[in-house]
C-alpha positions in Angstrom: 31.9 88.7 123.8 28.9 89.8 122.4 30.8 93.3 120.9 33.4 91.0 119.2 30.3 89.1 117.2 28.9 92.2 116.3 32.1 94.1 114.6 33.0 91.3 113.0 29.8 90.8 111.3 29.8 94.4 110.9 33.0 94.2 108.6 31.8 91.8 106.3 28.4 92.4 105.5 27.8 92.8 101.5 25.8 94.8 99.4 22.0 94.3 99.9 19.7 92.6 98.3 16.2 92.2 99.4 14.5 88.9 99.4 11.4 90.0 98.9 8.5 90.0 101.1 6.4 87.3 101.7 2.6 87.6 101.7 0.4 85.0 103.4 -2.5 83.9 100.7 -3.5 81.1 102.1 -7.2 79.9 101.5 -9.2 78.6 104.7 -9.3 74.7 103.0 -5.9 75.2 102.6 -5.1 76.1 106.4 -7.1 73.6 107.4 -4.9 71.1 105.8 -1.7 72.7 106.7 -2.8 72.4 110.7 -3.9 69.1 110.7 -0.9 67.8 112.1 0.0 70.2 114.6 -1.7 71.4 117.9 -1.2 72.8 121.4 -1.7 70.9 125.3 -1.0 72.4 128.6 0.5 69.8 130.7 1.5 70.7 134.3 1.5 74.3 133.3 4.1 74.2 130.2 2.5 75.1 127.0 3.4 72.0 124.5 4.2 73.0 121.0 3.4 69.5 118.3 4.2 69.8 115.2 4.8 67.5 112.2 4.6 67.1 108.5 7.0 69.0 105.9 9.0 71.6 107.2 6.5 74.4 105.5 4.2 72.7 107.2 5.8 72.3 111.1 6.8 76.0 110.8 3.4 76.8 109.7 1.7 75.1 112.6 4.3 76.9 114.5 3.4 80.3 113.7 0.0 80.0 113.6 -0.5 78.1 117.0 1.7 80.9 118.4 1.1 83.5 116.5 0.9 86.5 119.1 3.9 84.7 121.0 6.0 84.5 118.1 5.1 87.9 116.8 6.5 89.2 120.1 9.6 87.4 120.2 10.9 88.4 116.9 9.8 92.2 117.5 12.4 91.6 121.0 14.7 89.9 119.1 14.9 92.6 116.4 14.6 95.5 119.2 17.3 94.2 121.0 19.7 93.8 117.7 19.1 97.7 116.9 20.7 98.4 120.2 24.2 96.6 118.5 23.7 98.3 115.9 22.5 95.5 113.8 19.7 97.1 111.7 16.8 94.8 109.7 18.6 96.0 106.8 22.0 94.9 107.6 20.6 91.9 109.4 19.8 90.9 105.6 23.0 91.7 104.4 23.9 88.8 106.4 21.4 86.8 105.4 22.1 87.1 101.9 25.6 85.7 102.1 24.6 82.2 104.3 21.4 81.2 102.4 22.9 80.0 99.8 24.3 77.1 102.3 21.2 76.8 104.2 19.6 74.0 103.5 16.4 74.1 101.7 14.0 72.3 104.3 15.0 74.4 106.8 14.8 77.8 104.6 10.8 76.6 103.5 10.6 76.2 107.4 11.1 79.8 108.2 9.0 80.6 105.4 6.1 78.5 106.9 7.0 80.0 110.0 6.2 83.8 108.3 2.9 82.6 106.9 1.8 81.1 109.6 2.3 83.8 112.0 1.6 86.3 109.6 4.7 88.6 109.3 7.1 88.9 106.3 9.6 86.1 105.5 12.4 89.2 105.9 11.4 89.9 109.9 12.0 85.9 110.4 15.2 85.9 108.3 16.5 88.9 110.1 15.6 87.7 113.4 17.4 84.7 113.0 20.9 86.5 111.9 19.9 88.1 114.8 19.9 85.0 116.9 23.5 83.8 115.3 25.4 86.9 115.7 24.1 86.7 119.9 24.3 83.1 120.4 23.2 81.0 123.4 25.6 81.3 126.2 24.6 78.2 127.7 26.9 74.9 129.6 26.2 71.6 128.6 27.3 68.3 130.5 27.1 64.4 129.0 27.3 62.2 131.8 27.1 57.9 131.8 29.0 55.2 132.7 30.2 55.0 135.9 29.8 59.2 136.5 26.0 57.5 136.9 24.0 55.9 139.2 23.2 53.3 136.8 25.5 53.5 134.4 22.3 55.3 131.6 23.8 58.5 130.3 22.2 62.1 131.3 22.7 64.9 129.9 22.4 68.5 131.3 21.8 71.7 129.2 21.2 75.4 130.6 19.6 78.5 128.0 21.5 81.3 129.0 20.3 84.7 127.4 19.9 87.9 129.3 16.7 88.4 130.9 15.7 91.8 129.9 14.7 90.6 126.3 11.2 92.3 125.3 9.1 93.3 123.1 8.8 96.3 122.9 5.2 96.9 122.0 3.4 94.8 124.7 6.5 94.7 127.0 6.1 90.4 127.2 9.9 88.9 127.8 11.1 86.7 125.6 11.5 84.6 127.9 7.8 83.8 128.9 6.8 82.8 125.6 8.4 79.6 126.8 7.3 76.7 124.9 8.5 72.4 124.3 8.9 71.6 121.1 7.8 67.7 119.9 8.9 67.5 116.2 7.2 64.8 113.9 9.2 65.8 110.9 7.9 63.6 107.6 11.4 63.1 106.3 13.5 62.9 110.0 13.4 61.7 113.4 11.4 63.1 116.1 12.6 65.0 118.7 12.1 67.0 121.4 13.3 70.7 123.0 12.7 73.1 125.4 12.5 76.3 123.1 10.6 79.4 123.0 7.8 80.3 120.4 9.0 81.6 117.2 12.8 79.6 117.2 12.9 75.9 115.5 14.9 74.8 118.6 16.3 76.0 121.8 19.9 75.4 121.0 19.0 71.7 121.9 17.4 68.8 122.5 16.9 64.4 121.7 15.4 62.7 118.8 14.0 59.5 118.8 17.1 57.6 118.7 19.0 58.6 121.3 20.6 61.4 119.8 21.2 64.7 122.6 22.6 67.6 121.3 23.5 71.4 122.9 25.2 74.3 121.2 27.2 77.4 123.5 28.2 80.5 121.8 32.4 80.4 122.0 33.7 83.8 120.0 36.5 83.5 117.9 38.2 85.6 115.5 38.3 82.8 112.6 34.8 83.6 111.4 32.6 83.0 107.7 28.9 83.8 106.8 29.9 81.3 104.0 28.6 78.0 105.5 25.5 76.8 107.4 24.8 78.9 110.7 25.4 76.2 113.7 21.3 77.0 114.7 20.9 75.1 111.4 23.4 72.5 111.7 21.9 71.8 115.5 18.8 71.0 113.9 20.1 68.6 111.1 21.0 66.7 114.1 18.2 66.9 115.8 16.4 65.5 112.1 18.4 63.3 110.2 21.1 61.5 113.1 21.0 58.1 113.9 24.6 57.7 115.3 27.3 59.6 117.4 29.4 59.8 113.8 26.7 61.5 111.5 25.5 63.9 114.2 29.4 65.1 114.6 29.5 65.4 110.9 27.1 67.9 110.7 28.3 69.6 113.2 31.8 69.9 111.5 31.0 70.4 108.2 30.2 73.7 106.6 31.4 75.7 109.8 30.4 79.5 110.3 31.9 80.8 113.4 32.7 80.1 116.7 30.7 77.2 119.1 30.9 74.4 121.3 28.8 71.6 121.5 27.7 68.8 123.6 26.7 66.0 121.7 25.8 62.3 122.6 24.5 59.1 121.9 22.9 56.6 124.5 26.4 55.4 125.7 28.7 58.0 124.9 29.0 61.6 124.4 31.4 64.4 122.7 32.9 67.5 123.1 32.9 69.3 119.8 34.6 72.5 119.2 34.4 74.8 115.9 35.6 77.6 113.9 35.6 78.8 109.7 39.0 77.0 109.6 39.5 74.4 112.3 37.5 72.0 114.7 38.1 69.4 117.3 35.9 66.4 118.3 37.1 64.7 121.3 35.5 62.4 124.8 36.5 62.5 128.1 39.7 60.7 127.5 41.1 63.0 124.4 44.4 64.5 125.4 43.1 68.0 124.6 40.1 67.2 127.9 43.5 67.4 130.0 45.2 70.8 128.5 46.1 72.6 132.1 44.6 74.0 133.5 41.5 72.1 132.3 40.8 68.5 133.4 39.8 64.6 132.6 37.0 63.5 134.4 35.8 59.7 133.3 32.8 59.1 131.1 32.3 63.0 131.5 32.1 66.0 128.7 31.4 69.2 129.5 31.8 72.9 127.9 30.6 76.4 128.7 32.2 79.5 126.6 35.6 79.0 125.6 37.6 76.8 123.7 39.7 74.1 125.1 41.9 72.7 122.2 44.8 75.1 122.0 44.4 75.3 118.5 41.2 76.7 118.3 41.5 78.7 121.8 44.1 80.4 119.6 41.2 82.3 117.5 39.5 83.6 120.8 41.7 84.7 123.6 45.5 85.9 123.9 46.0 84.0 126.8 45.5 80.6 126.7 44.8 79.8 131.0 42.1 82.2 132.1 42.5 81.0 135.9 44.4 82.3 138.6 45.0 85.8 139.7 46.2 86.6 136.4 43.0 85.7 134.7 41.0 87.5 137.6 42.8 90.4 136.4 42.1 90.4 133.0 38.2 91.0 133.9 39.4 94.6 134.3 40.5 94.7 130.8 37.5 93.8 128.9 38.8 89.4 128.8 35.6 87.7 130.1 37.3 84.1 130.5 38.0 83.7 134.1 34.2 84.0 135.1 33.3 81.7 132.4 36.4 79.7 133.7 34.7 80.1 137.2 31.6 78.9 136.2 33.5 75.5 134.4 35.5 75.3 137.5 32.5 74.9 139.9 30.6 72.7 137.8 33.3 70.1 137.2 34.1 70.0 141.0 30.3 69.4 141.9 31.0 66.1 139.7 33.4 65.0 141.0 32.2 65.5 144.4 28.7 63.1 143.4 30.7 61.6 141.6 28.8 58.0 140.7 25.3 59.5 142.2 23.7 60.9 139.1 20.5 60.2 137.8 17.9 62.3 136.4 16.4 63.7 139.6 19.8 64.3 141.5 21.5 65.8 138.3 18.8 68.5 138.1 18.7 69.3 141.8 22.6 69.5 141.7 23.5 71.8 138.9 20.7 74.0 139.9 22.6 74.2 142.7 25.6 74.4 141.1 24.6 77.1 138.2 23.1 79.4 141.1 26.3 79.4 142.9 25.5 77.4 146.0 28.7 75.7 146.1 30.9 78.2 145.8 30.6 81.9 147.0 32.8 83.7 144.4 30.7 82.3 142.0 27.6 83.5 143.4 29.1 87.2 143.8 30.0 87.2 139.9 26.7 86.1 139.2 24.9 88.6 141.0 27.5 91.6 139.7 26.9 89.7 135.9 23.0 91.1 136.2 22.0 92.2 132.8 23.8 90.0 130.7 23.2 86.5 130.0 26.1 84.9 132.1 24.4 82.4 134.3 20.9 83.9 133.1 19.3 80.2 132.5 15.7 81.0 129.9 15.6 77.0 130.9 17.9 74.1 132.2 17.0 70.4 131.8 18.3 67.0 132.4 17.7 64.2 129.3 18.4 60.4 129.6 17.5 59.5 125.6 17.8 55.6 126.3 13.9 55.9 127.8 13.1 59.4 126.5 12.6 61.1 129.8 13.3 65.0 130.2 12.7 66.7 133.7 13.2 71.0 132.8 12.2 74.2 134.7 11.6 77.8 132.8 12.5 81.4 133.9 9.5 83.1 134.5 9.6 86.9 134.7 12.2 87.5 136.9 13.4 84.0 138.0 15.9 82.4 136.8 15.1 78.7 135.3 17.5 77.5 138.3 15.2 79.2 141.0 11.8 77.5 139.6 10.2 74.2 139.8 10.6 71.3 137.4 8.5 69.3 135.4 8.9 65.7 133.7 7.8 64.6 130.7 8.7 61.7 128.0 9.5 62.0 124.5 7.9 58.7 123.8 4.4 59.3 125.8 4.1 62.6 123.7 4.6 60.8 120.8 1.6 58.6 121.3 -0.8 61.1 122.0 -3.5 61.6 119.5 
């Protein structure tokens, strides 16, 4: 998957043009103004990022507050794109063609973020075309109704990146520069997201009305840099939704490449799927949630790594069904689907089977279970013979319900997985409040 993103950005990268580098002048009175509204706790061992104010100012908060931690993540990020072949230089190339669609806030954010932590606005840009040509591989489940124990919706997210990402001058992974995200932003909602330092979100999260969002990398051969990269798109969410409809919006609208997304409301939630050329937007009881030899289950959504609606599964694989023996055999010819069919298999049946039971608590236990390959041994043996890539490889995994604002996560540390660590609980609204 990840060789397909990388030669087709490779084919249509354009001339370069540098943006310039980015000093940081900033006077002391100045600083001290810019940091007023952001600061760092410690709560039950989890570092908590908050930041608010402009966008300059949040990513300035950001960078400065974790400066050596975001320094360290981009040097990974940008180590581990040279081994693709994606150079800084080519990195920009990229760059140059989609920031003319980004939206401005979020462009001053990055530049706020490069200030603060003292690097060049270029290492942030790159790093980020970085981030959109690897994606998150990631599942993400909406729950509610009567798939819940009271009828509240839940929704389940896992971070799934390889966990061998390091820097390589101090050797820190990526990984432990784990961080949550509460985001006061002056012209938006607040939000929360378990993240890591350095990146505006962590392919996720809730804002302050109920809005839960998570993105999944789905390659696809229907492709643009012409439009506004989905990490972008996730966070205008995050910001500016107050309802189901606007948050699918702008999800659909200026389209890049290929994702899937899990994206809900406090009664209701979506599976949205997207290309350069086509989307789909469905719930649980869209004919496309029932395309054999994938399935309906009520008042559920879920999506990992592939497309479901035909038309779009079109752009991505040659053959449509990636179960069965045939799909097993297709592993040995370079298709990844039926592991990442595996992996949707297994968690769907573990729904069915608690079926009714879920809550925040048993929905965490479970699909750590679950995403571990507890419940199913074939599972567990891909997993194991997956090490080095990101399949399964959870940076974090939490449980939302954004009717109350209460999150329960757990975070990879060194070399356990987020689904082999503890789990902590906080809410949105109690972080809110604090001083």
């Amino acid at each position: 998957m990840r060789g397909m993103a990388i030669v087709m950005a490779l084919i249509i990268l354009a001339p370069y043009a540098g943006e310039g580098t980015i000093h940081n002048s900033v006077t002391k009175n100045v600083e001290n103004d810019l940091l007023a509204g952001g600061w760092i706790e410690e709560i039950d061992g989890i570092k908590i990022l908050h930041i608010s104010g402009t966008n300059y100012e949040m990513g300035y908060q950001h960078g400065y507050l974790l400066r050596n931690e975001s320094r360290e993540n981009l040097r990974a990020i940008l180590n581990d794109a040279s081994k693709y072949g994606f150079t800084r230089q080519k990195l920009l190339q990229m760059w140059n063609i989609t920031k003319d669609y980004i939206p401005q806030e979020y462009i001053q954010e990055l530049h706020g973020l490069a200030d603060g932590a003292g690097v060049s606005f270029e290492e942030v840009a790159a790093a980020y075309m970085a981030i959109i040509s690897w994606g998150a591989k990631c599942f993400g489940i909406a729950m509610w109704g009567n798939a819940t124990k009271d009828g509240k919706l839940y929704f389940f997210r896992s971070f799934d990146l390889p966990m061998d990402m390091t820097d390589p001058l101090t050797g820190k992974r990526m990984h432990d520069n784990a961080v949550l995200i509460v985001r006061k932003p002056e012209n938006g909602y607040a939000s929360i997201t378990p993240s890591i330092a350095g990146s505006l979100h962590g392919g996720g999260g809730f804002n302050e009305v109920g809005i839960t969002i998570g993105m999944h990398t789905s390659p696809s051969h229907d492709y643009t840099f012409r439009g506004i990269p989905a990490v972008f798109r996730v966070q205008q969410v995050l910001d500016h939704a107050s309802n189901i409809e606007q948050a699918v919006r702008y999800l659909v609208t200026n389209r890049t490449a290929g994702w899937t997304f899990i994206v809900a409301d406090e009664k209701l939630g979506y599976a949205v799927e997207t290309t350069a050329s086509h989307y789909y937007a469905g719930t649980f009881n869209d004919s496309v949630e029932s395309t054999s030899p994938f399935w309906e289950i009520k008042d559920v959504v879920r999506r990992t790594n592939f497309f479901i609606a035909p038309e779009l599964a079109a752009t991505q694989r040659p053959h449509y069904n990636p179960a069965g023996i045939k799909g097993f055999m297709r592993i040995f010819k370079g298709e990844p689907y039926f592991v990442i069919w595996r992996s949707y298999k297994v968690m769907s049946e573990l729904i069915e089977k608690n079926y009714g039971s879920f809550d925040l608590n048993t929905s965490m236990q479970l699909f750590q279970r679950g995403y571990r390959g507890d419940t199913d041994l074939m599972l567990k043996i891909l997993i194991k013979l997956a090490k080095g890539t990101s399949f399964n490889r959870a940076w974090n995994m939490w449980v939302a319900c954004p009717e109350n604002g209460d999150i329960v996560v757990s975070f990879a540390h060194g070399n356990k997985i987020a689904f082999d660590m503890p789990y902590h609980y906080f809410n949105l609204y109690k972080l809110l409040n604090e001083p």
